[in-house]
C-alpha positions in Angstrom: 8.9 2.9 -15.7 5.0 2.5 -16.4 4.5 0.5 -13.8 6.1 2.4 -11.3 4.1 5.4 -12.5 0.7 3.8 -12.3 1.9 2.4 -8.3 2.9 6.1 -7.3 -0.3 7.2 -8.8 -2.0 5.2 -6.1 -0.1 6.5 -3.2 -0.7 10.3 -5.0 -4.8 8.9 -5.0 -4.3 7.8 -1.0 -2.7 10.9 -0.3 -4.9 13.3 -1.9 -8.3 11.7 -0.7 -6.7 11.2 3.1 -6.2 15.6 2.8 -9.3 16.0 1.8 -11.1 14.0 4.4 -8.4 15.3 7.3 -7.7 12.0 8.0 -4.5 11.0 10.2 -5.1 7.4 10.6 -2.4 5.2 12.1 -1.9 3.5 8.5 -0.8 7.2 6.9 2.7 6.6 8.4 3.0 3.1 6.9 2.0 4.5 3.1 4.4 7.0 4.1 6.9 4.9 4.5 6.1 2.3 2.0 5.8 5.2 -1.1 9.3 6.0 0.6 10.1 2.3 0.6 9.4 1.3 -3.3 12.5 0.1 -5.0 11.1 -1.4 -8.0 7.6 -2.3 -9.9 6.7 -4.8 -12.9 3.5 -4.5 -15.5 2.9 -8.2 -14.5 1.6 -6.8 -11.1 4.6 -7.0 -8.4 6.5 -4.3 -6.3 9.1 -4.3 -4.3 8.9 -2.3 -1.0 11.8 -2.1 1.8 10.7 -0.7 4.8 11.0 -1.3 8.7 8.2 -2.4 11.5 7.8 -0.1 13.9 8.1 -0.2 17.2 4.6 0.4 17.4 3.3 -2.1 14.7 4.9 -4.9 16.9 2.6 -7.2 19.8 4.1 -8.1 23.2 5.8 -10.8 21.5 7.8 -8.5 19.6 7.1 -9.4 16.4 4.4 -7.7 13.9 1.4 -7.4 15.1 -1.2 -9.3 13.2 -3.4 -6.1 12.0 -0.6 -4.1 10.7 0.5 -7.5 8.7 -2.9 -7.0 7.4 -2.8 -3.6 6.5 0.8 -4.1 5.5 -0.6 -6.9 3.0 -3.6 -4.7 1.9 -1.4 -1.8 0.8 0.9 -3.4 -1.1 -1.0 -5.5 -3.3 -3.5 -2.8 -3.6 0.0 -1.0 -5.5 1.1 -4.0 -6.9 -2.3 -4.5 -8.9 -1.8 -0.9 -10.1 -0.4 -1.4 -13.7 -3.4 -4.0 -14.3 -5.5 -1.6 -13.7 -8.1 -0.9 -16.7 -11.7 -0.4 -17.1 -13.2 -3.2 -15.8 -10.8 -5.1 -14.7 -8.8 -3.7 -11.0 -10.7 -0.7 -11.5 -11.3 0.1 -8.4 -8.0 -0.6 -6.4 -9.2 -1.1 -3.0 -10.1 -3.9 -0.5 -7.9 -6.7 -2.2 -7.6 -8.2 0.9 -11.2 -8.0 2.0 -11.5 -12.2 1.1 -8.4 -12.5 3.5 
């Protein structure tokens, strides 16, 4: 139940700092549906999110585009690094991906 508190938390941070700044970037709709999405979270750093691509989100090809797999990657373990999180160490829960 910890766990799943400290991921929420991070949507809650997302959500709170995308208000303030007015922000309605394509990637809203995906933490949207991804806070939606969380069935389960563990202390050892993993969640579990079930959620469907988008019609928009896909390439020509049909499948996910390659950016929103990105993005899609970023958030999640981003939330999945949440219960880690301590002074020091994860303390600031952004750009996880940015060594992609």
């Amino acid at each position: 139940m910890q766990a799943r508190q400290s991921v929420l938390a991070v949507f809650d941070n997302y959500f709170t700092l995308a208000a303030h700044r007015r922000f309605q970037g394509w990637d809203m709709d995906l933490m949207q549906r991804l806070r939606a999405g969380l069935t389960d979270a563990g202390a050892e750093g993993r969640t579990v999110f079930v959620v469907e691509v988008q019609e928009r989100e896909a390439n020509i090809n049909d499948a996910m585009h390659g950016g929103a797999v990105a993005t899609l990657f970023d958030m999640c373990m981003t939330t999945a690094v949440a219960p880690l999180a301590r002074r020091g160490f994860w303390e600031f829960l952004g750009g996880v991906s940015r060594a992609m």
